[in-house]
C-alpha positions as CSV (number, residue, x, y, z in Angstrom):
1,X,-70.8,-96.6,94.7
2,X,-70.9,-98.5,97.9
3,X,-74.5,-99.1,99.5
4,X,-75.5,-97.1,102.4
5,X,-74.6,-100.2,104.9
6,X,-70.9,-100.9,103.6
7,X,-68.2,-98.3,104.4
8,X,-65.7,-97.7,101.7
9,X,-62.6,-99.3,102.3
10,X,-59.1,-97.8,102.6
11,X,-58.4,-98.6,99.1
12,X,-61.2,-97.6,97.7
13,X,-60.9,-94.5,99.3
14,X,-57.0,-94.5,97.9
15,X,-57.9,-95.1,94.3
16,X,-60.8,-92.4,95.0
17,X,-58.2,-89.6,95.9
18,X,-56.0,-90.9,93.2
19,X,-58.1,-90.5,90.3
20,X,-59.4,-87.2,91.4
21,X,-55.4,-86.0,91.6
22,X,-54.7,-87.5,88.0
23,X,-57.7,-86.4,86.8
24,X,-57.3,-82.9,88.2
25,X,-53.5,-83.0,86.8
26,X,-54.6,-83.9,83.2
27,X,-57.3,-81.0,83.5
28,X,-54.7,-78.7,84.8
29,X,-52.2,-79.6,82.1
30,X,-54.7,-79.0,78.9
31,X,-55.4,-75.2,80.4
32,X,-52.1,-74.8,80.4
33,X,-51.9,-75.8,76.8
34,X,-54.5,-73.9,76.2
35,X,-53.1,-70.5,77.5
36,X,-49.7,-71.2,75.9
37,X,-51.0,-71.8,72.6
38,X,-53.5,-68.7,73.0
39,X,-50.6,-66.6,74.0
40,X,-48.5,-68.1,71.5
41,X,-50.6,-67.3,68.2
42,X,-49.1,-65.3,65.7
43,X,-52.4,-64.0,64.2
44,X,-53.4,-62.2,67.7
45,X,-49.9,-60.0,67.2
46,X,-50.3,-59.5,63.3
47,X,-53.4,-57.9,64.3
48,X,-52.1,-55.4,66.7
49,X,-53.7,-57.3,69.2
50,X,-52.2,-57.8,72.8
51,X,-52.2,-61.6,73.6
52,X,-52.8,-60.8,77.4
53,X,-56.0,-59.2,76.3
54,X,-57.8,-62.1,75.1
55,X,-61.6,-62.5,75.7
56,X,-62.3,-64.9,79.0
57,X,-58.5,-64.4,79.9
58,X,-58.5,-62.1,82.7
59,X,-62.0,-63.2,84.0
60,X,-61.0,-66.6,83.8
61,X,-57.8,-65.8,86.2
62,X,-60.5,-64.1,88.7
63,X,-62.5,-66.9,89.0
64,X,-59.3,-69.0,89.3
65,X,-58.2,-66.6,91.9
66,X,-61.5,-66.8,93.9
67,X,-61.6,-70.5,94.3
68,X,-58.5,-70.7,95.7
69,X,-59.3,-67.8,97.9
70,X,-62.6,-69.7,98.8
71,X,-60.5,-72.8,99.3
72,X,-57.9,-70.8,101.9
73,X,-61.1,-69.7,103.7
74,X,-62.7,-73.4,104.1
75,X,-59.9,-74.4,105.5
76,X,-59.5,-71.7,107.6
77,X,-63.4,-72.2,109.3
78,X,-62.0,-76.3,109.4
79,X,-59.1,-75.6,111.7
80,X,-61.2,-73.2,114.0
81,X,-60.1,-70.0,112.6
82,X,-62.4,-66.9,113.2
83,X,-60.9,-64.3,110.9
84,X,-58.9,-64.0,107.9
85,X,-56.4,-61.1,107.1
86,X,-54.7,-60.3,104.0
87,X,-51.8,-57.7,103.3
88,X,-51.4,-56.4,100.0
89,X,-49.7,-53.1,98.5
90,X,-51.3,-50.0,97.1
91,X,-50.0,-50.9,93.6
92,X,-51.7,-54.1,93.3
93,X,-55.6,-52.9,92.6
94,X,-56.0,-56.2,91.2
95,X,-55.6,-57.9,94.3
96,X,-57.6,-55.4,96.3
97,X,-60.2,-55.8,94.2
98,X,-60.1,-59.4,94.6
99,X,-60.3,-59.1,97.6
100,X,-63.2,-56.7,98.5
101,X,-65.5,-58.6,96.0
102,X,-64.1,-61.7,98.5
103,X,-66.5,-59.8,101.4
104,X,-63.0,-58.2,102.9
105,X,-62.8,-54.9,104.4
106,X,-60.0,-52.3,104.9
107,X,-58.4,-52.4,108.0
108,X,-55.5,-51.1,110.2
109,X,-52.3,-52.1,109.7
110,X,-51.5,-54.9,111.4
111,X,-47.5,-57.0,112.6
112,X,-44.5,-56.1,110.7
113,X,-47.1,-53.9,107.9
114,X,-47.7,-51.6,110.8
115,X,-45.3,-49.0,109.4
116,X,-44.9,-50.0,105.8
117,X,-45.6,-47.0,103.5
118,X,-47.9,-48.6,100.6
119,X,-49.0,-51.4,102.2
120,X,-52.8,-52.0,102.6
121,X,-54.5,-54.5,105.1
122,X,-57.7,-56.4,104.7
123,X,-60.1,-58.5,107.3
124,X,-62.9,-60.7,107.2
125,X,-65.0,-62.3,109.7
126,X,-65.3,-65.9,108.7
127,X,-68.3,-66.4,111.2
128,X,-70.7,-64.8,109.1
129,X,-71.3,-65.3,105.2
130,X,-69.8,-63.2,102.7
């Protein structure tokens, strides 16, 4: 690490981002292998046991889906946004369950969803903490 008087330079910062993304990409690529070779095990289906039901699975995918929900709202407050709505259908109580334990609320309708039959809106104020 550089001491508190030098500024990192421009490649530093460079090989900084780069080792994060590669580093990031490797991680990525083991969970995949992971999941694959979880859903793939013969033994899970010999036992009558549905692969999509393994323990950790479907938690892990909410946490996953929360960070990057996090991450859309960060960026949001960065570029000076106030709110943030989300559209999603009425056969998707996955997602609206994301979504409420995100701090959103049920709102109106709102643009082109005003008159679609199904189709359920969500808003939260990004001013205050969820």
């Amino acid at each position: 690490m550089s001491s508190p008087e030098q500024a990192p330079s421009a490649a530093q910062d460079l090989a900084a981002l780069r080792s994060d993304f590669l580093s990031a990409l490797g991680w990525m690529a083991l969970g995949i292998a992971i999941l694959i070779g979880s859903v793939m095990m013969d033994r899970l289906e010999k036992q009558g046991i549905n692969p999509y039901t393994i323990p950790g699975l479907l938690p892990g995918l909410l946490g996953i889906a929360m960070t990057i929900l996090a991450a859309i709202e960060q960026e949001a407050v960065r570029a000076g946004y106030r709110v943030m709505r989300l559209e999603t259908g009425d056969r998707q109580p996955n997602a609206v369950r994301v979504y409420e334990r995100a701090g959103y609320r049920r709102s109106a309708p709102y643009g082109v969803y005003v008159n679609w039959v199904g189709s359920l809106c969500f808003i939260k104020d990004l001013d205050t903490p969820s």
